[in-house]
Structure formats: C-alpha cells, structure tokens
BAFI-3210 file (N, C-alpha, C; in Angstrom, 3 decimals, decimal comma, padded with zeros to 6 digits):
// residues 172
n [1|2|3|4|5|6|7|8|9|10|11|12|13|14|15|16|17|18|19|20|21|22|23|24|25|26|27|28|29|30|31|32|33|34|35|36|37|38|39|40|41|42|43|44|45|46|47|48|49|50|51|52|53|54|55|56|57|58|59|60|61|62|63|64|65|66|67|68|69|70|71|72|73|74|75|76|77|78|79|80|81|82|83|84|85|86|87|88|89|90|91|92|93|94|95|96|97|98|99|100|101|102|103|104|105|106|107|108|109|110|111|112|113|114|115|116|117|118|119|120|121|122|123|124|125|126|127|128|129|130|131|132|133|134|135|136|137|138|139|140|141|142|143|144|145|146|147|148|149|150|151|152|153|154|155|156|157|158|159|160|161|162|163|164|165|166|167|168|169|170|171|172]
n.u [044,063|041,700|038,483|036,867|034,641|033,639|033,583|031,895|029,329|028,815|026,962|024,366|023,666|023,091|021,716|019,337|018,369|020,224|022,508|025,187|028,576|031,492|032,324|030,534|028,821|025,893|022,548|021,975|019,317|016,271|013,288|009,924|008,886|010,925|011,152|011,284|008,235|006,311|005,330|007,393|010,154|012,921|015,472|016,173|019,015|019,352|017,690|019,100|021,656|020,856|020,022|022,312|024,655|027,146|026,689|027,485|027,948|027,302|028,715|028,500|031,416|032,453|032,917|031,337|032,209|030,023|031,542|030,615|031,634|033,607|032,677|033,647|034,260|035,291|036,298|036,615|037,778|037,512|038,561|038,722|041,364|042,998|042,883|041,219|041,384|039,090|039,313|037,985|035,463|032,436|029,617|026,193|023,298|020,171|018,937|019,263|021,269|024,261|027,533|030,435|034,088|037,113|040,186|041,237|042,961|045,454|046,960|048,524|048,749|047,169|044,424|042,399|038,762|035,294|032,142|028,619|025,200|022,179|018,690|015,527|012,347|009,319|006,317|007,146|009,085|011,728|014,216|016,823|020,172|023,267|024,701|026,203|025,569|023,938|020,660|017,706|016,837|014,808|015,718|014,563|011,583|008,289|005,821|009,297|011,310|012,753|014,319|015,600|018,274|018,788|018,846|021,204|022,729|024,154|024,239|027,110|030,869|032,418|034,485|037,403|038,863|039,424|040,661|042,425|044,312|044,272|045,978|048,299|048,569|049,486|052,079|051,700]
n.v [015,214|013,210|014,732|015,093|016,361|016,203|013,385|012,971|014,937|012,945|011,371|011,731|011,630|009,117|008,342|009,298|007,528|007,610|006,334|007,198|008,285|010,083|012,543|013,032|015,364|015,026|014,709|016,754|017,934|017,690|015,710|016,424|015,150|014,490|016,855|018,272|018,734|021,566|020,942|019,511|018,126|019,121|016,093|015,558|015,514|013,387|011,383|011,643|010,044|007,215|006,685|006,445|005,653|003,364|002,200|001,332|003,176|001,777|002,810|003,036|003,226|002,801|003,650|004,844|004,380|004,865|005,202|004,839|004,753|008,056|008,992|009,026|008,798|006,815|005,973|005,069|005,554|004,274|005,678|007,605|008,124|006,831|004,566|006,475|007,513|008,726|010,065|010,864|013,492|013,021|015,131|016,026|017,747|019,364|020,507|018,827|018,216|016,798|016,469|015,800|015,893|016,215|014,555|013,603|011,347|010,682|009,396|011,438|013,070|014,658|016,063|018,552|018,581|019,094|018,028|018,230|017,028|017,332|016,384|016,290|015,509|013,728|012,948|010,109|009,787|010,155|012,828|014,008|016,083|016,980|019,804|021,984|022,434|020,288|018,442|018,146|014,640|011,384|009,666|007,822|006,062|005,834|003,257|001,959|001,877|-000,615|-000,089|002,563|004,990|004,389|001,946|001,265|001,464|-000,090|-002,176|-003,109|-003,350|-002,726|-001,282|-000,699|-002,435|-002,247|000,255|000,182|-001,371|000,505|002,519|001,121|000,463|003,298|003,849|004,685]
n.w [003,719|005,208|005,859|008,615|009,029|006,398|006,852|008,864|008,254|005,738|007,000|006,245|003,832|003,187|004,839|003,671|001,692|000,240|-000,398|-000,136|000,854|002,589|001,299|-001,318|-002,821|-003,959|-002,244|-001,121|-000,216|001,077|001,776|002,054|004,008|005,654|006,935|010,239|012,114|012,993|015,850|016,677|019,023|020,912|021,536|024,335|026,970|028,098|026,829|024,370|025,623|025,998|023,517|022,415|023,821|024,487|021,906|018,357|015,602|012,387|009,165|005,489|004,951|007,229|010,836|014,439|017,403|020,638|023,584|027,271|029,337|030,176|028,266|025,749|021,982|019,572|016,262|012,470|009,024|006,092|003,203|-000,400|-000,002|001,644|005,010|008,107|011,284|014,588|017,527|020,686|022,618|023,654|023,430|025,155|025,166|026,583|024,378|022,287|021,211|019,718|020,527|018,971|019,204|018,908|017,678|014,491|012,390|009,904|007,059|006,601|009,098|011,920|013,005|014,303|015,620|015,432|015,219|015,214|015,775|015,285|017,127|016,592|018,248|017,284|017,931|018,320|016,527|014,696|014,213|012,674|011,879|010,036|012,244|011,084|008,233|007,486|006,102|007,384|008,110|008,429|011,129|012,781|011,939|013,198|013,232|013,840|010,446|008,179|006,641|008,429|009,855|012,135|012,619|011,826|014,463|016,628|018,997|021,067|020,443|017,458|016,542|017,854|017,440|014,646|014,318|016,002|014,126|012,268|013,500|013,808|011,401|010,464|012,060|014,593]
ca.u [043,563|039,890|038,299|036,488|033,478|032,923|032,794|030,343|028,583|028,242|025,763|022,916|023,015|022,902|020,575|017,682|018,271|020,875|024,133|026,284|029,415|032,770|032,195|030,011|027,712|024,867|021,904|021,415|018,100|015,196|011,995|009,047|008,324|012,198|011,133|010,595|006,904|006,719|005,512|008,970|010,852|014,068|015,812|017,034|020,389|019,072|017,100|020,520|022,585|019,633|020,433|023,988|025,671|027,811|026,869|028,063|026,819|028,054|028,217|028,762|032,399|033,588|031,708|032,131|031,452|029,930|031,791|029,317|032,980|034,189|031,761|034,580|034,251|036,210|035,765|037,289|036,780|037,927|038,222|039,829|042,890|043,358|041,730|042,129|040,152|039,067|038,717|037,716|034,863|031,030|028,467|025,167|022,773|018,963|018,565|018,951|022,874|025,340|028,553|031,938|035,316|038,323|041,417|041,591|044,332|045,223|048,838|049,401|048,754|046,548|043,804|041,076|037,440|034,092|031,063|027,621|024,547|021,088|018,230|014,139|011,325|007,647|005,206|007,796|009,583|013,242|014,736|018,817|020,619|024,211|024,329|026,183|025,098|023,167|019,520|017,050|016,221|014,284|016,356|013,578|009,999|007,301|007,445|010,842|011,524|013,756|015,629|015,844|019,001|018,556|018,999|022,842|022,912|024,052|024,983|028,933|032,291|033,460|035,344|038,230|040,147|039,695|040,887|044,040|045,097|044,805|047,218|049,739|049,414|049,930|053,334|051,011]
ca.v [014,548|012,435|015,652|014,585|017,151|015,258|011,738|012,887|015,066|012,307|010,682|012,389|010,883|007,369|008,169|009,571|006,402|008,054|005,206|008,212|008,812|010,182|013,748|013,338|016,899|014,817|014,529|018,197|018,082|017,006|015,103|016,573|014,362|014,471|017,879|018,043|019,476|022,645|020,712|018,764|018,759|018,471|015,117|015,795|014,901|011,457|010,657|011,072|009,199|006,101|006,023|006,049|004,876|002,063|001,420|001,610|003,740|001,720|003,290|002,333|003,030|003,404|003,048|005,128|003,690|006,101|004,503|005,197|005,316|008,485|009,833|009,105|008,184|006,084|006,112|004,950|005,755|004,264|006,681|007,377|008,850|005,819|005,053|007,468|007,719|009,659|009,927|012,043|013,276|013,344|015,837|016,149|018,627|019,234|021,228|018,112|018,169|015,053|017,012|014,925|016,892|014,898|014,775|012,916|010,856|009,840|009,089|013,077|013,990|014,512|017,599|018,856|018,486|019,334|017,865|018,198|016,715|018,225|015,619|016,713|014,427|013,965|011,242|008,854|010,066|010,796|013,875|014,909|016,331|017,942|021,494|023,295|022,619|019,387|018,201|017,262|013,999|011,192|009,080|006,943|006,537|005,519|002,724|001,704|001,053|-001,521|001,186|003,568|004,766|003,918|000,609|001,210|001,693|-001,576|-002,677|-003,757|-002,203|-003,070|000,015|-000,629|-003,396|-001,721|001,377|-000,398|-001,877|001,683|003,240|000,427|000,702|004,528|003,976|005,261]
ca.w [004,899|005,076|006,461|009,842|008,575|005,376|006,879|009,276|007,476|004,964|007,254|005,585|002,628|003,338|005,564|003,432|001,281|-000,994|-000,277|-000,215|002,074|001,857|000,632|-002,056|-002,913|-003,961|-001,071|-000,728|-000,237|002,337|000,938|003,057|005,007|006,535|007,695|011,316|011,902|014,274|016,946|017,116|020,101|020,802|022,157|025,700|027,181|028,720|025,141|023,790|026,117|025,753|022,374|021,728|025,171|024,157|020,438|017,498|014,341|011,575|007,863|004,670|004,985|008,699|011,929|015,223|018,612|021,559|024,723|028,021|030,162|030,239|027,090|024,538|021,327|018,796|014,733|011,501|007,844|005,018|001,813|-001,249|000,396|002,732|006,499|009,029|012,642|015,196|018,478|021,329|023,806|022,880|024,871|025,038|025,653|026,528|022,876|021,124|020,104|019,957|019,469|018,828|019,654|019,004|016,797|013,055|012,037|008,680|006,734|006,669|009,917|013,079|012,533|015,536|014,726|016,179|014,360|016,096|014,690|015,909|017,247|017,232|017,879|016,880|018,026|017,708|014,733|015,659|013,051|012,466|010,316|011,008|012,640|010,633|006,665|006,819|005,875|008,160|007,744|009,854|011,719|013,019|011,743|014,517|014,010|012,882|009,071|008,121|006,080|008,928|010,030|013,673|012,602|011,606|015,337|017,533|020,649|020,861|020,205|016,729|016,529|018,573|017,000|013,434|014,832|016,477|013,194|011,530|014,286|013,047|009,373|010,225|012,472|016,228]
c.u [042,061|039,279|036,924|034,604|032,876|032,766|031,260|029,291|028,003|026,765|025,016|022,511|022,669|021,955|019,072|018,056|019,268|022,309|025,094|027,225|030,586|032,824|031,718|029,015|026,464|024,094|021,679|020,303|017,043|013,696|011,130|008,881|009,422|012,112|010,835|008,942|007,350|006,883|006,544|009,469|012,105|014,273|016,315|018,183|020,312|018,728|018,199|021,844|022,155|020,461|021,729|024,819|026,200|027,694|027,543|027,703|027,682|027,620|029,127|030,824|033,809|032,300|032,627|031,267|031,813|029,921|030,960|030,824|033,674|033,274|032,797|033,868|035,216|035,386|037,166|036,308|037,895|037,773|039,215|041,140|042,982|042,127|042,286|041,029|040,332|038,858|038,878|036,505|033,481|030,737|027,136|024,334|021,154|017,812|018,790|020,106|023,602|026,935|029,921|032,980|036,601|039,362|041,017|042,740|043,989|046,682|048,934|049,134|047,581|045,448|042,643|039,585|036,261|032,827|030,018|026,069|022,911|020,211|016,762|013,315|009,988|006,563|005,559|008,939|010,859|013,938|016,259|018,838|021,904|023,933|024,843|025,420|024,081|021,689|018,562|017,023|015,829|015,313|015,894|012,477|009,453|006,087|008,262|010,920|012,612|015,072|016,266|016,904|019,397|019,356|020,626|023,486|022,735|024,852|026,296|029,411|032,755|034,198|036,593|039,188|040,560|040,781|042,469|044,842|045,422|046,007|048,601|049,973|049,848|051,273|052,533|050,552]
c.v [014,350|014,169|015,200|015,176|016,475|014,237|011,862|013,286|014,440|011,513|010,527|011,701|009,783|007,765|008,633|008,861|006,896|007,014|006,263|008,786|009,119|011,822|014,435|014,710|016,215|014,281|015,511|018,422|016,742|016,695|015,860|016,275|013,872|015,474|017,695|019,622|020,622|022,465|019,761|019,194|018,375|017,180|015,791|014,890|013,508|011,415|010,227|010,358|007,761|006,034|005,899|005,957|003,271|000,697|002,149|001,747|003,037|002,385|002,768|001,688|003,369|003,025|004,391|004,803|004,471|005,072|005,256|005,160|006,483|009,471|009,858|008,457|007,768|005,923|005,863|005,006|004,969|004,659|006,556|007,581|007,531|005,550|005,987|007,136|008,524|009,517|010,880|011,769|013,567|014,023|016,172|017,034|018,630|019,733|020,201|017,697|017,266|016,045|015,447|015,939|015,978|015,156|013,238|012,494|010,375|009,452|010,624|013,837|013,729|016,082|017,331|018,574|018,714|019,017|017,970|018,132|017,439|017,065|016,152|015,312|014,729|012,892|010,376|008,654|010,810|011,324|014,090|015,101|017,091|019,872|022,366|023,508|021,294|019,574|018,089|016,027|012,905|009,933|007,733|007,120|005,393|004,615|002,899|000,751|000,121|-000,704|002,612|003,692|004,348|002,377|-000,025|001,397|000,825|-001,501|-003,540|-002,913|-002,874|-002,284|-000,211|-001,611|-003,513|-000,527|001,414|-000,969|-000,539|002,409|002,244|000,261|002,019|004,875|004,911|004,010]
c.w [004,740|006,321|007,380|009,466|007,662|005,954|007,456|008,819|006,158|005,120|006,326|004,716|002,551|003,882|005,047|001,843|000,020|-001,649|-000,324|000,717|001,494|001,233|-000,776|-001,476|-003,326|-002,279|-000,967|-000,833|000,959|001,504|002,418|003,950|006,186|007,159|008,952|011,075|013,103|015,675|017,400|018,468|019,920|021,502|023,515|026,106|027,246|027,141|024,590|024,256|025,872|024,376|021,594|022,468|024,157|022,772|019,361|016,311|013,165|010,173|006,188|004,297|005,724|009,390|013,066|016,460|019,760|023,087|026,185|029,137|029,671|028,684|026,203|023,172|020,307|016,986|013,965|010,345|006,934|003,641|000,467|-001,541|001,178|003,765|007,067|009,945|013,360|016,630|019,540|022,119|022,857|023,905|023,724|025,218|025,302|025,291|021,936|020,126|020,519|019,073|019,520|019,091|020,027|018,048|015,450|012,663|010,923|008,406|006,735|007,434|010,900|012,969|013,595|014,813|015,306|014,723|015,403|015,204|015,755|016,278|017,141|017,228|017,938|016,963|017,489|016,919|015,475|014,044|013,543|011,297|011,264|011,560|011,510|009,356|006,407|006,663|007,184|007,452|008,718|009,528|011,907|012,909|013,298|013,610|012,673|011,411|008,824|007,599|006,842|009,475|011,618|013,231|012,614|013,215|016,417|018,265|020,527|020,363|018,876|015,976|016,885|017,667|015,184|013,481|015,078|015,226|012,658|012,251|014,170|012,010|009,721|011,238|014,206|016,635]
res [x|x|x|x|x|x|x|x|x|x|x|x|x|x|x|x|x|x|x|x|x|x|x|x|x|x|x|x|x|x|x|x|x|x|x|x|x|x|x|x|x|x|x|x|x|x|x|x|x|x|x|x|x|x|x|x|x|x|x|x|x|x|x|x|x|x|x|x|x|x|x|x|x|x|x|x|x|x|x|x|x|x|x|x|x|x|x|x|x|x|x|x|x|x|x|x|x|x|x|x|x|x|x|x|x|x|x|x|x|x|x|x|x|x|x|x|x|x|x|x|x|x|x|x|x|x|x|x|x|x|x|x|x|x|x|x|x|x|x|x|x|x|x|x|x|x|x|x|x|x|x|x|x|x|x|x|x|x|x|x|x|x|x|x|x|x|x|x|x|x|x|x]
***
C-alpha cells in the first residue's frame, strides 16, 4: 500500500528544490538558511486556515485539496504501486500544526493515517517541515520566490474529479 506517511512526508523534498516524491530517502537534510531562526514564531490557527482554506497543494505526483466546508480534505497520489487517495479531516492549531487524519485507499486496501506538518514564521519567511521525521525547510521566502513551495498552492478544487475516477478504477 502507497503509505499515506511517505507521500506526505515526501513534500520536503520537492520542496527544498530536490524534485523528489514518493518515498525517496534522498533530501535528508536542511541547507541553513531553511532553518527557522530562534526568533520564529509559530503560524496560528487563523494564519493556517488563510492559507490553505479551499486550495489545492499540488505536487509533482498527486495534489490534495483543503475544503473550508466542514475542514475535510481530499488527496491523490500516483506511485509505483498504482494511485491511491485519501481523505479525511484537517485541524489546526495555535502551535503552528496542519494535521490531516483520514483513511488511504489504494488496490489493497483502506489504511488510517495521521500526518501533521509543523508551520513557524520569521519576517515574512514561512518554515515547515513534517512533525514527526522531516526537515525544516522554507515554505515561503519574504518575498515570494518563483521556486517557493507556496506557489504549488492554488485556489480551486482539482482534486475531486481525479479522486472520483480513482474510486472507479478501484471498484468504490
């Protein structure tokens, strides 16, 4: 089964310019300047509702879109086992965390999942990395780079009608 941990935790790598998703081990590592500084703060609940109400993070090979009804979200991956998706409830909190909590579907099955990615910010400069094993790295520079991953982050649903085809190649 596409393990719900690796897709997300693949972020990272793409995101500190590596192209890497899917459960590659390369990316293990933070360039300096991805560190958050001390005086970082965290994102607060609102910060993180602002920025991921009703878009959609796409990535190199899946996307998941954070619906602003009901705080659900919706996701697909396509890997080297097949697609599979996910979906479930997001929460937020004033420490700076975007968890996910939802179920994984693939062709061999349906598996629980909790990913939760961390948020700090710094005169501008918006830092993640996942909670449990990932990197820091920055999200958004102040300003915004063309290569930053913010950018993978747009307004509209094109989640949903990828999503719906995978639940009929997979017989749901």
């Amino acid at each position: 089964m596409v393990s719900p941990a690796n897709v997300i935790g693949a972020l990272r790598g793409f995101a500190i310019g590596l192209g890497v998703l899917l459960g590659s081990s390369s990316g293990n590592f933070a360039w300096a300047e991805d560190i958050p500084p001390a005086s970082a703060e965290p994102l607060t609940a609102i910060e993180l509702y602002v920025l991921y109400r009703d878009k959609t993070w796409n990535w190199d090979s899946g996307a998941v879109h954070f619906f602003d009804n009901g705080r659900r979200f919706l996701a697909w991956v396509s890997g080297d086992k097949g697609d599979s998706f996910g979906e479930g409830k997001f929460t937020l909190t004033d420490s700076g965390r975007l968890c996910l909590r939802g179920e994984w579907t693939d062709a061999t099955g349906a598996e629980e999942s909790v990913s939760c990615f961390l948020h700090k910010k710094d005169r501008g400069t918006i830092y993640q990395k996942r909670e449990d094993e990932g990197e820091w790295y920055i999200f958004r520079h102040a300003p915004v780079q063309a290569d930053d991953e913010i950018n993978r982050l747009v307004g509209g649903d094109s989640v949903s009608d990828r999503v719906a085809g995978i639940k009929s190649k997979l017989g749901g």
